[in-house]
Every structure is written in structure tokens, then in C-alpha cells.
N, C-alpha and C positions, 0 to 999 in steps of 0.2 A: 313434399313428395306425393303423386301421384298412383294411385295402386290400381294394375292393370285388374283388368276385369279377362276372366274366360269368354274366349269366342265363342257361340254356342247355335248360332246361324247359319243353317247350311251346310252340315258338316256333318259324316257319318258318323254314326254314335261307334261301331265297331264293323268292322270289314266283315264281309260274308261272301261268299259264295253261291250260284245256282241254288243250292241244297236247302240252304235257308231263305231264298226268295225266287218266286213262282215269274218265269221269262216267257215263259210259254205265248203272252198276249197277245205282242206287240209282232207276233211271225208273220210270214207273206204265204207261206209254203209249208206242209207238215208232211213228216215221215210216216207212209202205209206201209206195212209189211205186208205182202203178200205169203203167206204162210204153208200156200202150195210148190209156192221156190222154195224155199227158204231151207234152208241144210242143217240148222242149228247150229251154224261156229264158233257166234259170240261174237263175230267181230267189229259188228254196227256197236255191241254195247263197249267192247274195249276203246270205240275208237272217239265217240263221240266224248266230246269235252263238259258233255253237263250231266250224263247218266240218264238220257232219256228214257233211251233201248233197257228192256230188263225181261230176267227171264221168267216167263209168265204160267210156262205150264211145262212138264214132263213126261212125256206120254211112254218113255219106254226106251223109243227109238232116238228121240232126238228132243234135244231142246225149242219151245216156241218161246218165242221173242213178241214182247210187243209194247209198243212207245208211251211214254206217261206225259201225255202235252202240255201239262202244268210246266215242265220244264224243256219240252222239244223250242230253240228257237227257229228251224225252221233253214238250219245250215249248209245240209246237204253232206255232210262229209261219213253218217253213215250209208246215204244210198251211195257215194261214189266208194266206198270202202267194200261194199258187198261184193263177193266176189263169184254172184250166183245172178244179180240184179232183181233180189225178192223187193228189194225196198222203192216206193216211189214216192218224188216229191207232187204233191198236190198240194192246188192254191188253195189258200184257206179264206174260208167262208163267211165273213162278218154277220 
């Protein structure tokens, strides 16, 4: 009888998440906020899928928002979610 051996080649050691590995690199496009629109809603940070958008400063009046490009990939789905158009996508710069 023959005894299998463990695969071990290629194959994620455990599943993760954004949060635990940095996507940001490989983007074409990054999210600016422009912070003079910007109304403080939150809804660039609810909407996007990796937690780029986060809330960065409290001044009182409102929340500012602004992107962590370790994890921005570059999607677009917060600037088309703002509903003020603070956020733009720019090509990113090698």
C-alpha cells in the first residue's frame, strides 16, 4: 500500500481577505476625494468592497473621508456611489 502524501504546492495556506493582504498595487486608477464636495455620508466607505474609504478626521460639522491605497483597487464603485461627485478616479502613476 502506498501512503499519500500532502499536497503542499500551490495552494493557500488559509483564505483571507483584503484586510489581510495589501491590493492596492496592481490598480490602474485611484480614488481622490475632494474634501470641498464632500458632505460626509459615508457612503464611498459603506459601499466599497475592501474598506478603502475611512473616516479620517471630525471636525464638528461633518465627517472627512479619506482612501487607504494599500487596499484601494482602483474600482470605481465609490466615486460612482457618491452622490455629491467629491470622489475622482485618477490614473495611477508608476
Amino acid at each position: 500500500m502506498v501512503a499519500k502524501e500532502k499536497l503542499t504546492i500551490g495552494l493557500v495556506a488559509k483564505p483571507g481577505g483584503t484586510l489581510n493582504y495589501h491590493t492596492g498595487g496592481w490598480r490602474t486608477f485611484r480614488a481622490v476625494i475632494n474634501h470641498e464636495k464632500c458632505i460626509g455620508c459615508k457612503r464611498c466607505a459603506d459601499s466599497c468592497p475592501d474598506g478603502a474609504p475611512y473616516e479620517c478626521a471630525h471636525d464638528g460639522k461633518k465627517k472627512k473621508f479619506c482612501v487607504d491605497y494599500d487596499y484601494c483597487k482602483g474600482c470605481g464603485i465609490c466615486a460612482f456611489e457618491c452622490p455629491v461627485d467629491a470622489i475622482d478616479m485618477v490614473k495611477e502613476e508608476k
